[in-house]
Structures are given as structure tokens and as C-alpha cells.
Backbone as a chain_set.jsonl record, in Angstrom:
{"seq": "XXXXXXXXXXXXXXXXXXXXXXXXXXXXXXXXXXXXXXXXXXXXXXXXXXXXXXXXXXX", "coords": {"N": [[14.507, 0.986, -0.741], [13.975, -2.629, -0.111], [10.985, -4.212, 0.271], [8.275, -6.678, 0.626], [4.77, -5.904, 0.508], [2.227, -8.062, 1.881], [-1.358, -9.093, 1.016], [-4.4, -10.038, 2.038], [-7.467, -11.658, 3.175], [-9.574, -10.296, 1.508], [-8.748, -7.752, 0.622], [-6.775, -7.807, -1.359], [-8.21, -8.082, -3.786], [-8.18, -5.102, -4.244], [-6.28, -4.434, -4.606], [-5.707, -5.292, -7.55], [-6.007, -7.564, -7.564], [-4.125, -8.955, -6.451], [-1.854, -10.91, -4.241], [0.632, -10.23, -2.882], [3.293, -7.818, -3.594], [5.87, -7.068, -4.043], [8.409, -4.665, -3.571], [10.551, -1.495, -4.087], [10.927, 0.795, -2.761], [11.325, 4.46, -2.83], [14.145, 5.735, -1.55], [14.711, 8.677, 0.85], [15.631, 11.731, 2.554], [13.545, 10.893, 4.512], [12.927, 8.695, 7.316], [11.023, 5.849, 6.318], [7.566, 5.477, 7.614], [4.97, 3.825, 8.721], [2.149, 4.863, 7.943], [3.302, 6.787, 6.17], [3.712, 4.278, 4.334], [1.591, 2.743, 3.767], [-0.248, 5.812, 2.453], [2.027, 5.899, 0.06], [1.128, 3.424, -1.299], [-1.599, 3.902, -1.427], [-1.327, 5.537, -3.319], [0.167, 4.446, -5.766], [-0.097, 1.789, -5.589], [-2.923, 0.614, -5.649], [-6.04, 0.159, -6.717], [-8.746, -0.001, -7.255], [-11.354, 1.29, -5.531], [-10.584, 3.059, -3.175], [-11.622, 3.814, -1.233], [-12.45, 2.283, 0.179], [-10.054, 1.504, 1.258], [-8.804, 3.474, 2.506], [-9.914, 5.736, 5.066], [-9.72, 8.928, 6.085], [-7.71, 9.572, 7.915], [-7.452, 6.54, 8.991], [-6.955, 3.08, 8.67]], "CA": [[14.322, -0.043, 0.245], [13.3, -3.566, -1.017], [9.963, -4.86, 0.523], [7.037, -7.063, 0.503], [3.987, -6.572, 1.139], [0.786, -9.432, 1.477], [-2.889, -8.906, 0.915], [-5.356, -11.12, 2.197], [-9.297, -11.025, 3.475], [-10.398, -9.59, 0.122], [-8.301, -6.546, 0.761], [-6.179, -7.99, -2.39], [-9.158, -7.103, -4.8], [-8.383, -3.671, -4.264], [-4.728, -4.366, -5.633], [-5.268, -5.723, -9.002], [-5.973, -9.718, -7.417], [-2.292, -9.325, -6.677], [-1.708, -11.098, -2.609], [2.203, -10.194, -2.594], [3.326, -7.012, -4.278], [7.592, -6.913, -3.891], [8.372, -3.485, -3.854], [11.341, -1.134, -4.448], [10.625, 1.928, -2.361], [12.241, 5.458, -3.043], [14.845, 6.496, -0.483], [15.08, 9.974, 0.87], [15.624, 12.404, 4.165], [12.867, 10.935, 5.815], [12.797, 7.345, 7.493], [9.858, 5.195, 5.853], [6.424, 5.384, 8.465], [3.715, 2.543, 8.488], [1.586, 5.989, 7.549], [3.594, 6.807, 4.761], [3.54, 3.342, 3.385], [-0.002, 3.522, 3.581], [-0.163, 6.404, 1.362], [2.679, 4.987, -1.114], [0.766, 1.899, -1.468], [-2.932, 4.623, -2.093], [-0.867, 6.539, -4.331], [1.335, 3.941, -6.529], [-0.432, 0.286, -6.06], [-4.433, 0.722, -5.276], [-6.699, -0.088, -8.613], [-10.174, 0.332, -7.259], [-12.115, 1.905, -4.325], [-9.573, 3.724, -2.049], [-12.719, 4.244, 0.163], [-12.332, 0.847, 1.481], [-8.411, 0.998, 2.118], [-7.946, 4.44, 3.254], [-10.823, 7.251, 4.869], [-8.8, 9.927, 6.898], [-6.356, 8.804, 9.024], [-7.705, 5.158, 9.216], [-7.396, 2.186, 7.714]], "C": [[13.407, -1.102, -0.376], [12.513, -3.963, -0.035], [9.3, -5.627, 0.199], [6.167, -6.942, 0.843], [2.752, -7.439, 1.133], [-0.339, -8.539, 1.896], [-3.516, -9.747, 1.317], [-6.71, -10.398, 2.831], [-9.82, -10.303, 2.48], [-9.455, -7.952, -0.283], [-7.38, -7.014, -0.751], [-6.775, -7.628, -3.478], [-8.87, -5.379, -4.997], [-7.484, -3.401, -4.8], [-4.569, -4.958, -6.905], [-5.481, -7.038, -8.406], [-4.726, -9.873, -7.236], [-2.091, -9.641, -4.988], [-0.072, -10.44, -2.312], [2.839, -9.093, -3.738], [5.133, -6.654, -3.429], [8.154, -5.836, -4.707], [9.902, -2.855, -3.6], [11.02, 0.169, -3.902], [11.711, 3.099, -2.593], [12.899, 5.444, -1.346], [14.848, 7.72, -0.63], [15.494, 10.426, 2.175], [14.792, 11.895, 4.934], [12.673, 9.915, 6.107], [11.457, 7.111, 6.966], [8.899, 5.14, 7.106], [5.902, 4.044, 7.963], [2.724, 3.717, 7.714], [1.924, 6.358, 6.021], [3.779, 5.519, 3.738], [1.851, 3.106, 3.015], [-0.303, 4.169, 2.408], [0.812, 6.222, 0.647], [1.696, 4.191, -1.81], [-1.109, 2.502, -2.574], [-2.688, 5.012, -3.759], [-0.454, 5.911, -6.013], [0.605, 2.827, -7.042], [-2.224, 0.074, -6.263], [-5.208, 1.044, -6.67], [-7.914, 0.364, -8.585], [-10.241, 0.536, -5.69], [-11.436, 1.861, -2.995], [-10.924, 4.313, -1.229], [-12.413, 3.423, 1.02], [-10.817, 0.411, 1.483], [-8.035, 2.18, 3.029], [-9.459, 5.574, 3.332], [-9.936, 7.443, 6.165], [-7.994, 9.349, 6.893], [-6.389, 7.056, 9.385], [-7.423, 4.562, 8.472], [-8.29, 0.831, 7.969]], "O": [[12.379, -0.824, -0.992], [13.222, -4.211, 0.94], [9.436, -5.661, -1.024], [5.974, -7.73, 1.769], [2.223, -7.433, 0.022], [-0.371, -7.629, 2.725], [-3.084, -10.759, 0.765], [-6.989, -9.207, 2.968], [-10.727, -9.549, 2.832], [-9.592, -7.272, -1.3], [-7.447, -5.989, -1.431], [-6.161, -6.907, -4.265], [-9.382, -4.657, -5.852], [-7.417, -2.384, -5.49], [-3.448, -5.148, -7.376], [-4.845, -7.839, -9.091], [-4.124, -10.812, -7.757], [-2.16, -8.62, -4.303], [0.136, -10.234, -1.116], [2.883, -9.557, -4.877], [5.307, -6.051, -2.37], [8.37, -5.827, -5.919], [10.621, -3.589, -2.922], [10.749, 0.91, -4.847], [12.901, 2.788, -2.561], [12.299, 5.216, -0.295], [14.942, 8.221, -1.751], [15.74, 9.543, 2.997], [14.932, 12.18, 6.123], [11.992, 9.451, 5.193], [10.653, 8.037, 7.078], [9.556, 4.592, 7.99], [6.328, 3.37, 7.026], [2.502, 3.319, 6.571], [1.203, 6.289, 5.025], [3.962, 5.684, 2.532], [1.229, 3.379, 1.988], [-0.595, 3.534, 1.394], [0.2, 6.769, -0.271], [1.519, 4.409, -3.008], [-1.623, 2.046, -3.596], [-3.331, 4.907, -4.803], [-0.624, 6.501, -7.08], [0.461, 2.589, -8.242], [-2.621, -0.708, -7.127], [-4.988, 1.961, -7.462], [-8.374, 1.021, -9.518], [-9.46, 0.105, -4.842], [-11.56, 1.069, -2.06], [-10.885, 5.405, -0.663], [-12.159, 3.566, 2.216], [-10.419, -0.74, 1.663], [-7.269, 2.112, 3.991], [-10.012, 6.093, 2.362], [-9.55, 6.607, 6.983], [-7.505, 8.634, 6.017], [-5.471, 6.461, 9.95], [-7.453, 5.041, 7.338], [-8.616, 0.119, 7.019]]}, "num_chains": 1, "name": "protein.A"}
């Protein structure tokens, strides 16, 4: 599944200085969440201090 998504309010620092990151998501059995893009995004795109994008369940 082809996406975009934007960064702004400083939250882009946390991605490499990158505002717009046009993405190519895996397909599988389970429809895409806002949750699981979330963690995609922790997992795949996030450069520095996953404190300040993701603690628990929040963001």
C-alpha cells in the first residue's frame, strides 16, 4: 500500500529532517491500523529518540 506521510512541529527531527516520507507498505492478512502504522513508522523510519514519538500506547 502506497502512502504518505508529513511531519511537522519538530516531530520531523526525529525522522532524519525528512517532512514527507512516501512509503510502500507491506501487504498482508491484516488490514493496516493507525496503531500499526505507528509502530511501522518506530520500527522502519524513526532515527533518534523514540521516547518522544512513542511511550506505551501513546503518542
Amino acid at each position: 500500500m502506497k502512502i504518505t506521510v508529513q511531519f511537522g512541529g519538530g516531530a520531523e527531527l526525529l525522522f532524519g529532517k525528512v517532512k514527507n516520507h512516501d512509503l510502500d507498505l507491506p501487504t498482508g492478512e491484516k488490514p493496516w491500523t493507525i496503531k500499526g502504522l505507528i509502530e511501522w513508522l518506530k520500527l522502519n523510519k524513526l532515527t533518534e529518540r523514540p521516547e518522544l514519538f512513542v511511550q506505551g500506547d501513546s503518542v
